[in-house]
MARPAPA-425453 format. One record per residue (C-alpha): residue number from 1; residue in three letters; z, y, x. Coordinates in steps of 0.5 Angstrom, whole numbers. Layout:
residues N
REC num residu    c3    c2    c1
REC NUM    ALA     Z     Y     X
...
This chain:
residues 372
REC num residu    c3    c2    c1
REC   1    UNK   -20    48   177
REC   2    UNK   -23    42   181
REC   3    UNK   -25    35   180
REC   4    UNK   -19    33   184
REC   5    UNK   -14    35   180
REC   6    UNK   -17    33   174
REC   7    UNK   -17    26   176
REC   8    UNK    -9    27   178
REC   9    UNK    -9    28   171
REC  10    UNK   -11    22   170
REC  11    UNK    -8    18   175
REC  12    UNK    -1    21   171
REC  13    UNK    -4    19   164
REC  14    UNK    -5    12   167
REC  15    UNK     2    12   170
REC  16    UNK     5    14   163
REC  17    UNK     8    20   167
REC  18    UNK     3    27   163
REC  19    UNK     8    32   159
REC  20    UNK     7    32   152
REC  21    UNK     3    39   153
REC  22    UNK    -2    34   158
REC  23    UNK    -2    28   153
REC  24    UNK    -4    33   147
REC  25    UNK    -9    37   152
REC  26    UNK   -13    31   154
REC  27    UNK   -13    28   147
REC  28    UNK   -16    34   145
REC  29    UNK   -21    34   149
REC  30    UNK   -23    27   148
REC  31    UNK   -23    28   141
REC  32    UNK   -27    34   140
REC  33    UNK   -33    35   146
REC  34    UNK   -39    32   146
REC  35    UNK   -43    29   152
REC  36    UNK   -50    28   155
REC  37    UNK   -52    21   156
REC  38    UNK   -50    18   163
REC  39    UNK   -50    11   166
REC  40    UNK   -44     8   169
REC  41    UNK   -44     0   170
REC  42    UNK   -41    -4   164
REC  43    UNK   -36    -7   169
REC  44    UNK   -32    -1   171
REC  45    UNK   -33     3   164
REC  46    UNK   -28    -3   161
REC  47    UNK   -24    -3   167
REC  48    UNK   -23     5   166
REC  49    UNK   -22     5   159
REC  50    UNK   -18    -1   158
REC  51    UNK   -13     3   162
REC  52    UNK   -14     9   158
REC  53    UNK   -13     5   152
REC  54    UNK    -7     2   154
REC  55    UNK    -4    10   155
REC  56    UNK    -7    14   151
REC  57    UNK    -3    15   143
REC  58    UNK    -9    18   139
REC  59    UNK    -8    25   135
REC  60    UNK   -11    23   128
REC  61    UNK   -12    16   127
REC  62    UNK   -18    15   127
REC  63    UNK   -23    10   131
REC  64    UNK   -25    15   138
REC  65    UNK   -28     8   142
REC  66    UNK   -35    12   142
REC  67    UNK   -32    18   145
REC  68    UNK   -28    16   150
REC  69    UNK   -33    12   152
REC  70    UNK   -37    18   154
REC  71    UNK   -30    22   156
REC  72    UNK   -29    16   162
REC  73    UNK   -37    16   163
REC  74    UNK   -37    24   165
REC  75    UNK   -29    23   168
REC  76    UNK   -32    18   174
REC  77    UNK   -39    21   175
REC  78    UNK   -37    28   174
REC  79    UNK   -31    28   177
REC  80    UNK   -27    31   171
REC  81    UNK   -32    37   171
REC  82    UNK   -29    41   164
REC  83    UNK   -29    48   165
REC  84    UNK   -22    49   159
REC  85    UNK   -16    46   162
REC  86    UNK   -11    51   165
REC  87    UNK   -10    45   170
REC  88    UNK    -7    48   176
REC  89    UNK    -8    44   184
REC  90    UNK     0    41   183
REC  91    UNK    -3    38   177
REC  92    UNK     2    41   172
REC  93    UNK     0    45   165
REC  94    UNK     4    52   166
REC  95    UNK     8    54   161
REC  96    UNK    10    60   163
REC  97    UNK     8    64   157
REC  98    UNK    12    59   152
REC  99    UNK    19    59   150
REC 100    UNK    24    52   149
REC 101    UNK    25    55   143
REC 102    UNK    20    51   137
REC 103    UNK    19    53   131
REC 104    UNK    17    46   127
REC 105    UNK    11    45   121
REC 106    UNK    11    47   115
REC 107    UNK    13    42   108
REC 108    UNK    12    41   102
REC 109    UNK    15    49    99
REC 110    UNK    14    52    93
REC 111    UNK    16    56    87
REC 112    UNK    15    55    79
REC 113    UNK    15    60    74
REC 114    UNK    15    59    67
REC 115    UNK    13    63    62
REC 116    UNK    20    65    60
REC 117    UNK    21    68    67
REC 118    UNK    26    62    68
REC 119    UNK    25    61    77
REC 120    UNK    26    54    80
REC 121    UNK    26    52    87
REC 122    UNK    21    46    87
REC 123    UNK    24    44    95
REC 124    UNK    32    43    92
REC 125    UNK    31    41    85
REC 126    UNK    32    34    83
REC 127    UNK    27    29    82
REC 128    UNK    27    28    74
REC 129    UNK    26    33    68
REC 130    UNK    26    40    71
REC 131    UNK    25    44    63
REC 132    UNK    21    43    56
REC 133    UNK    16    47    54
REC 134    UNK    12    45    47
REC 135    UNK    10    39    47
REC 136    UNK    10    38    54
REC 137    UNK    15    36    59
REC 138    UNK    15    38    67
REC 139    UNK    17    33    71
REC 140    UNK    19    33    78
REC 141    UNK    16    26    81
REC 142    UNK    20    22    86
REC 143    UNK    14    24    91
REC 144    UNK    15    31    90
REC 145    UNK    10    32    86
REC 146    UNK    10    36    79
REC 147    UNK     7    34    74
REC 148    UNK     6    36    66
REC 149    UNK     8    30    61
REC 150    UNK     5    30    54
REC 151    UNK    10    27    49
REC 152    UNK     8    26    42
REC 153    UNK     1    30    40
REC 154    UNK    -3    36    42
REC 155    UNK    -1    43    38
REC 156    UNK    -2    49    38
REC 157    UNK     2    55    40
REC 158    UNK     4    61    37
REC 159    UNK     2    65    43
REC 160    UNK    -1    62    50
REC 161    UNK     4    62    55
REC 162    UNK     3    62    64
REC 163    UNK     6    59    69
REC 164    UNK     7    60    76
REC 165    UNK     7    56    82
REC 166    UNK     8    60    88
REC 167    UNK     7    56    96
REC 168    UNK    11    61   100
REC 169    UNK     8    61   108
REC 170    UNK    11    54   111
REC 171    UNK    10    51   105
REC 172    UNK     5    47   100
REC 173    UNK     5    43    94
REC 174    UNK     1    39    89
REC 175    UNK     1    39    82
REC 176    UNK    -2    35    76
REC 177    UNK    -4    40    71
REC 178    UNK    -2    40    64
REC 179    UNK    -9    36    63
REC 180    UNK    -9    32    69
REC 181    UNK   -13    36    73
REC 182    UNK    -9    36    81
REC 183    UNK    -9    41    85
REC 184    UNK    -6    42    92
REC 185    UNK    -4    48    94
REC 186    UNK    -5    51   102
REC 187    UNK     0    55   105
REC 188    UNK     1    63   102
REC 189    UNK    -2    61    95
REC 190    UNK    -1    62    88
REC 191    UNK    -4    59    82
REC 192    UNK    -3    62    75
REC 193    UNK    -4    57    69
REC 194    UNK    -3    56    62
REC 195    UNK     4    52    60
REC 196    UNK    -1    48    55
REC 197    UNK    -9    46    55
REC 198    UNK    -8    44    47
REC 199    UNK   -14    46    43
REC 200    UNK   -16    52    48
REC 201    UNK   -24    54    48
REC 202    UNK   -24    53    56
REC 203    UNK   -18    52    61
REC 204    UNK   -18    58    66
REC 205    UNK   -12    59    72
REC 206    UNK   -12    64    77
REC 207    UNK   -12    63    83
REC 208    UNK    -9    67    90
REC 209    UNK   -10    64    96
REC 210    UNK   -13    57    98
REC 211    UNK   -13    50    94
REC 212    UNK   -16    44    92
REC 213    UNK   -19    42    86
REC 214    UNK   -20    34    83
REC 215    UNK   -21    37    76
REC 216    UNK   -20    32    70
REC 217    UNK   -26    32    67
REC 218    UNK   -28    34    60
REC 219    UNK   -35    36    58
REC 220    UNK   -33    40    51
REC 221    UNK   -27    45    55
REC 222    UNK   -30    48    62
REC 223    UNK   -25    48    67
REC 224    UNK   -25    56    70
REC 225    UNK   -22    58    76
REC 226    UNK   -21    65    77
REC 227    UNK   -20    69    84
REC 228    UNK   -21    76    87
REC 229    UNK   -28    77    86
REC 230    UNK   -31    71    83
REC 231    UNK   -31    66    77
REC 232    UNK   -31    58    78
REC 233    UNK   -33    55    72
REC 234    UNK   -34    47    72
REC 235    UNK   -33    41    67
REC 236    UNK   -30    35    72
REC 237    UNK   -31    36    80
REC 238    UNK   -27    36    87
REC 239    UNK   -28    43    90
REC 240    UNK   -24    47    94
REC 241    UNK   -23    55    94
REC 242    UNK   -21    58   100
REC 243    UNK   -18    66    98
REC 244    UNK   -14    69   101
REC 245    UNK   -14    76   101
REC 246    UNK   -15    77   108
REC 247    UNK   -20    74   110
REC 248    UNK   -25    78   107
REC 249    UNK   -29    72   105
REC 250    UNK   -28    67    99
REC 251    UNK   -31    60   100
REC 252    UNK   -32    55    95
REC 253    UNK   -34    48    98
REC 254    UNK   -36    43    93
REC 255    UNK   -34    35    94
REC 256    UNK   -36    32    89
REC 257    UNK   -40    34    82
REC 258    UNK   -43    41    80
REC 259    UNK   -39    48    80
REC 260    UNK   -43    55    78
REC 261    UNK   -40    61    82
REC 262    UNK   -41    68    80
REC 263    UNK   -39    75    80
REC 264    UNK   -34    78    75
REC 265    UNK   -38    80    70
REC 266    UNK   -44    78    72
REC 267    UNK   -48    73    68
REC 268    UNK   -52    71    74
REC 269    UNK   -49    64    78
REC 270    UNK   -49    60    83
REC 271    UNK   -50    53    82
REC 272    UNK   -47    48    88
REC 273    UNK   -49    41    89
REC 274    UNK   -44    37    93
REC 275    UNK   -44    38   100
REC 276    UNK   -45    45   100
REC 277    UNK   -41    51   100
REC 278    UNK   -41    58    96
REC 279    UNK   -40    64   101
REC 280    UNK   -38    71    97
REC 281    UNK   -36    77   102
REC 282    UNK   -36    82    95
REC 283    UNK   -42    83    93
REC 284    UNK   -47    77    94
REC 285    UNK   -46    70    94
REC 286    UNK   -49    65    99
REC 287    UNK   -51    59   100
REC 288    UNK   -50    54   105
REC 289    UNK   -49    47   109
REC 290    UNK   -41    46   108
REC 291    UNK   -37    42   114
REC 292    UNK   -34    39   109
REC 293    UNK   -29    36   115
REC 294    UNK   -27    43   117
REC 295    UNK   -26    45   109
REC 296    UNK   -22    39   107
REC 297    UNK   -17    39   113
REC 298    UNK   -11    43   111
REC 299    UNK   -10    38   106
REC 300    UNK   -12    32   110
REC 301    UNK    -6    35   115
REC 302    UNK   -10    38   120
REC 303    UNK   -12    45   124
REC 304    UNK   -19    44   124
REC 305    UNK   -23    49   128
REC 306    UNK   -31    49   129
REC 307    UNK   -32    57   134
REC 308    UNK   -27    60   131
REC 309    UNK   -25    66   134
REC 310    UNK   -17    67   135
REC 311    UNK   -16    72   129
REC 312    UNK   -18    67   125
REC 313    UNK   -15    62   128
REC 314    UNK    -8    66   129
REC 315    UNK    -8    68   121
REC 316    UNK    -8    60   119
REC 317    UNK    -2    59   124
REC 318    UNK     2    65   122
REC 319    UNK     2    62   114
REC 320    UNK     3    54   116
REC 321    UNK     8    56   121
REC 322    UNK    10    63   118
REC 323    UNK    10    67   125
REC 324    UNK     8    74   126
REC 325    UNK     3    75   130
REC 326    UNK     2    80   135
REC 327    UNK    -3    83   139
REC 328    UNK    -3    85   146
REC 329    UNK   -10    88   151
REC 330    UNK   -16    87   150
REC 331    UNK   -16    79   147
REC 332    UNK   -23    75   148
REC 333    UNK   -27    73   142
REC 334    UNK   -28    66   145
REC 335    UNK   -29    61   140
REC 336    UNK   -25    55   139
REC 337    UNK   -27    49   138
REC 338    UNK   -21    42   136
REC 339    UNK   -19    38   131
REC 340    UNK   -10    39   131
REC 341    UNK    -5    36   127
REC 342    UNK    -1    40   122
REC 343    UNK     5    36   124
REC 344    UNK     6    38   130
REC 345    UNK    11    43   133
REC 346    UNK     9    51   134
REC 347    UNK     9    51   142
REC 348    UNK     4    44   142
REC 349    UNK    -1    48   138
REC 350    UNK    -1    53   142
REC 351    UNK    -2    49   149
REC 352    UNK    -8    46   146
REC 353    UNK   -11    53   144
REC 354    UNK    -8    56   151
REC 355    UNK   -12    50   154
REC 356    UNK   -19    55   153
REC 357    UNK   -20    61   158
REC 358    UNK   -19    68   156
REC 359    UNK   -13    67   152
REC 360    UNK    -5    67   153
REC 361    UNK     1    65   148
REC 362    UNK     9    66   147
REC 363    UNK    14    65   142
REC 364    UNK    19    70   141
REC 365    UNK    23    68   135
REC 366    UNK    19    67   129
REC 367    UNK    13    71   133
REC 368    UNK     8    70   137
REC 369    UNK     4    75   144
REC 370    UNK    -3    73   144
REC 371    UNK    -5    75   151
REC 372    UNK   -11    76   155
């Protein structure tokens, strides 16, 4: 790839003429890469970037001004010298490894259970009252969200009753607990609680997969989330806890407040501060530095990936997009670095991430190649 044709890529972004696959790349890449400083007359740099401005639809909303600052400065003085841009010399993106056909971004999915065994669709159901339990009402909001209502005062119930609210692969959904507690749960996920908090020792759910946590805070009744291979134990705090049985590691990443983390049936913990996160492979707990950007993404609505390698990214789309991922060759371990918002069809994700050397993609169906 030469600096020609990069600057006709360019020249089409100024002329509105760039592909989506163009747009996205170009967005990409300005969104993402850091620059060394370089100088560039104040003249001709509001010149470029007025012009890139005026074309440019931004992926996230968010101010970029500093960063295409930057870009304009190493396109015009380096001649667009970026090393990923599957960009050929007749200035168009080949698209030869994707198919027309798409698949669209996962939504709001899910399925709740009651202790009773009773299974409700939350996607199709109503708005309104969906069922009764004890003294407690669950209620299906006008946003989607569901949510407990207590009518009349707290009792205790003759026997402790679990539901569940399961989130398919595609899908994700929040939920107000029963004592206020919201949780957000990612995709392939699924959180077992008690139907009533009322006059109990301690509130503990269970949890498979990922979700946040904003945990109503209630200094006598510790809030406990319970996962393969760990206890998280708090009084009232944000945090996530990513879980998901195929990626080996459990991490839980600290917003705000304090969490112990252990082993299950250890007495010994780990005690996170805000901005910190606890990494547990099995048999040890780590602690370190979070990037809690990376950590929130999913559920601000965004893939955001800092050198990850392509399994680990594929396994993040296969459960958004609910696709299966299929290998072929000797694929490159190369990291990716993007910030991608989950909003966008299967094939756009995929040309940003084919946009990297060393790795090709194809949609056939529900099921995507990963190539060389």
């Amino acid at each position: 790839m030469n600096g020609e044709g990069l600057k006709e890529l360019l020249a089409k972004y100024r002329a509105g003429d760039c592909t989506e696959g163009e747009k996205i790349l170009l967005e990409n890449w300005i969104s993402n890469v850091t620059y060394p400083e370089y100088q560039i007359s104040e003249e001709d740099l509001q010149q470029d970037l007025s012009e890139i401005r005026s074309s440019l639809p931004l992926v996230k909303t968010i101010k970029l001004w500093p960063r295409i600052a930057a870009a304009a400065s190493v396109i015009f003085l380096l001649g667009f010298g970026i090393y990923f841009y599957n960009y050929n010399t007749s200035g168009e993106i080949r698209e030869s490894e994707l198919r027309v056909s798409d698949i669209g971004p996962g939504g709001n999915k899910a399925y709740l259970t009651l202790g009773n065994g009773k299974r409700i669709a939350l996607t199709d159901a109503n708005n309104g009252a969906l069922a009764k339990q004890s003294n407690m009402e669950i209620i299906k909001a006008a946003d989607g969200r569901l949510i407990y209502k207590m009518n009349g005062e707290a009792q205790k119930s003759s026997g402790l009753t679990y539901n569940t609210i399961e989130t398919p692969n595609g899908g994700k959904y929040e939920i107000t607990l029963p004592d206020g507690t919201h949780v957000w749960l990612n995709s392939a996920s699924i959180l077992k609680y008690p139907a009533s908090f009322a006059l109990l020792k301690e509130r503990r759910v269970e949890l498979k997969g990922e979700a946040y946590f904003e945990v109503a805070h209630n200094k006598t009744v510790p809030f406990k989330v319970s996962s393969s291979g760990q206890t998280v134990e708090v009084l009232g705090t944000h945090f996530n806890v990513n879980s998901y049985s195929d990626e080996g590691t459990i991490k839980t990443t600290l917003l705000e407040g304090s969490v112990k983390v252990s082993l299950p049936g250890s007495k010994d913990f780990k005690l996170l501060k805000p901005g910190e996160q606890a990494d547990n492979s099995g048999g040890s707990i780590e602690i370190s530095k979070a990037n809690t950007d990376q950590a929130m993404g999913w559920k601000n609505g965004d893939f955001v990936f800092k050198g990850e390698d392509v399994k680990t990214v594929m396994r993040q789309l296969a459960r958004w997009y609910d696709v299966e991922i299929e290998y072929k060759g000797n694929v490159s371990d190369i990291g990716f670095v993007s910030t991608i918002s989950r909003s966008r069809k299967l094939s756009e994700v995929i040309k940003v991430l084919q946009a990297t050397e060393g790795v090709h993609f194809k949609i056939e169906g529900r099921r995507v190649l990963v190539m060389p």
